[in-house]
N, C-alpha and C positions, 0 to 999 in steps of 0.2 A: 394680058390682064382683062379681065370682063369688066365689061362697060359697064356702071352705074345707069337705071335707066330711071325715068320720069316716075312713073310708079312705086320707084323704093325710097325717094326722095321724098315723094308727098306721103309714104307712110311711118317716115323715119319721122318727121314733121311733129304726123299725127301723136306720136308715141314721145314726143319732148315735150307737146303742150298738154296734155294726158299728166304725165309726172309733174310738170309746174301746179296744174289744177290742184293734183293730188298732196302735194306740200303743203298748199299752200289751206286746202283746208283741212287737215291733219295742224300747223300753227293755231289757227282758230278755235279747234277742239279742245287745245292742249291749255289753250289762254283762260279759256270760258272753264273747264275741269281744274284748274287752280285756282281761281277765284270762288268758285263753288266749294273747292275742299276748305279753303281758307277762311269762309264764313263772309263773304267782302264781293255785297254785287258789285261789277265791274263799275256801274256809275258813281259811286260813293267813294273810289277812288278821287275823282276831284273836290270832294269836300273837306276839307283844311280838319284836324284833329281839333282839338278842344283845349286850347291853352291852357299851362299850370296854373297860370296867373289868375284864368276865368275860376278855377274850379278851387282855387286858395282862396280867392274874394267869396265864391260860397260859402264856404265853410264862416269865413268871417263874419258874414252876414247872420247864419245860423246862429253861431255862437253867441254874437253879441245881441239877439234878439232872446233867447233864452234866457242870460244874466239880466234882460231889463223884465222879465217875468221875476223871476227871484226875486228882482231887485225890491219887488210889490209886500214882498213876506217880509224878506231881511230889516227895511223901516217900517215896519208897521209896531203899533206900539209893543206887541207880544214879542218882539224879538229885540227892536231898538232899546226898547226900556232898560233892558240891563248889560247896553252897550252905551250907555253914555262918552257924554266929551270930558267931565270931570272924576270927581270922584265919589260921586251921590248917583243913588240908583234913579230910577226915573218911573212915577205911579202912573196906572187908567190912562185912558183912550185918552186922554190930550195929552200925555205926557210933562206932566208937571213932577217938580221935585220932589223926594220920598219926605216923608213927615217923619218929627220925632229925629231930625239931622245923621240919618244912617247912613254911613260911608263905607267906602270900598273896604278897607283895611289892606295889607301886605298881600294874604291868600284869596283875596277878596270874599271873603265870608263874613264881613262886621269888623267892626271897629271897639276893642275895650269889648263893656257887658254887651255894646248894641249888635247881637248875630243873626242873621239872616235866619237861622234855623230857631231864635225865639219865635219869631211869629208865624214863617212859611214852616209846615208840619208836612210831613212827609205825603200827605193830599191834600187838596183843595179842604179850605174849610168852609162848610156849610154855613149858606146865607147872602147876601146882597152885599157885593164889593168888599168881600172878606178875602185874606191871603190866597192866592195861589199858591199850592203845595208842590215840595217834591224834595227827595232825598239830600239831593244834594244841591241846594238852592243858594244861587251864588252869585257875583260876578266876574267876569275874567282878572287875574291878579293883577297887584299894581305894577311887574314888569314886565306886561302883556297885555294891556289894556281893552286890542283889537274894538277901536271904538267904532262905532256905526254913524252915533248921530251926525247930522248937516252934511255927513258926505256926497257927493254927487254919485250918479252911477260907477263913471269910470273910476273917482276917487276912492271906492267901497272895492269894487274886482281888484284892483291895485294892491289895498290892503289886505284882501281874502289874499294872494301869488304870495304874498310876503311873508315871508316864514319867519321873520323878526317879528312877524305881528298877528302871525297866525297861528301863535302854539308852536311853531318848527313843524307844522304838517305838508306833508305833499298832495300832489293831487285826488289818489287814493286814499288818504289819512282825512281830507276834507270831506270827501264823499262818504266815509266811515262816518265821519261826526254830524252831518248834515241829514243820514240816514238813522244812526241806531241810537244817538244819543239823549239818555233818556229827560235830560233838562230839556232840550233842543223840544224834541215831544213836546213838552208839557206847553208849549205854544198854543197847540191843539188842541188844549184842554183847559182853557182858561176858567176864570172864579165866576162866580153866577154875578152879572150884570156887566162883564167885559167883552170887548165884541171879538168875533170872530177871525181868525186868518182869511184872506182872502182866496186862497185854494186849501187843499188837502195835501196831506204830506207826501204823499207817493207824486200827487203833482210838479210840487215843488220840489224834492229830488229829482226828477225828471229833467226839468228844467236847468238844475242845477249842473247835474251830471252831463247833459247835452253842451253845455256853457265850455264844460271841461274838455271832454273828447271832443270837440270840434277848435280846441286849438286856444283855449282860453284866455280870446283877443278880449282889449278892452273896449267899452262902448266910447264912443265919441266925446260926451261932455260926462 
């Protein structure tokens, strides 16, 4: 048998640690081209994903920051006023009882001769603290009352979810009436010497709608 000599030994050597080298940075290439296709530097692997929980409390936070915007339109007297706690609508910017003892009635349009549509005419009538007009000028009926006044915030979002007290509408059926409804409107268009909404109506759906698709938590008090 031919002897193994000193020479084939230190080059058999050569050619093991050659192949080691060669693996080993061939692993490296292969680590760094998968994190690369993958979209994920290597370093941001140690940083912890983004809890459900963090990114639920956002939304909560959004949402319920939204409805306390609405919440600025929905009592204001353009809207509260013919959301009362009883059964009598509610006049002008201080919100004092309707004159002349007008009441809700069943369909909430008047009581007996006293109807809503004797006085409020299908537009504003011309002149200083004369009716507010509109077609169908009303209040919610008496087995639906959907009152607004003294509510707190969360106690108002409560009664909007509530389909016993909201008409039967869902969350799209709300955003329907908050957008296209043309009483709803006539907020924005109040009688010569009644004050203003404090946003616009595209604002105020906005807010509204935001309130909704982010999970339509309640506010706090």
């Amino acid at each position: 048998m031919a002897q193994i000599t000193k020479n084939q030994i230190f080059n058999t050597k050569k050619v093991v640690y050659l192949l080691l080298a060669v693996t080993a940075i061939s692993s490296v290439v292969v680590s760094f081209r998968t994190d690369a296709f993958n979209g994920v530097p290597k370093d941001d692997k140690t940083k912890p994903p983004v809890a459900k929980e963090e990114a639920g409390e956002a939304d909560s936070v959004i949402s319920k920051k939204a409805f306390l915007q609405a919440y600025k339109v929905l009592m204001h007297p353009r809207c509260m006023n013919c959301h009362p706690t009883g059964d009598r609508p509610l006049q002008g910017d201080d919100s004092h009882i309707h004159t002349m003892n007008v009441q809700r009635g069943e369909d909430g349009k008047g009581l007996y001769a006293m109807k809503c549509s004797n006085c409020h005419q299908p537009q504003n009538t011309p002149g200083l603290h004369m009716p507010p007009g509109n077609p169908n000028w009303h209040l919610p009926p008496a087995d639906m009352k959907m009152v607004f006044q003294g509510k707190t915030p969360r106690q108002l979002a409560m009664t909007m979810l509530n389909k016993n007290e909201n008409g039967h509408k869902d969350h799209e059926a709300l955003i329907e009436h908050v957008s296209k409804d043309s009483l709803v409107g006539s907020g924005w268009d109040p009688a010569e010497g009644l004050a203003h909404l404090p946003m616009t109506r595209a604002e105020f759906v906005k807010h509204f709608k935001t309130w909704l698709d982010k999970g339509a938590y309640l506010p706090d008090k």
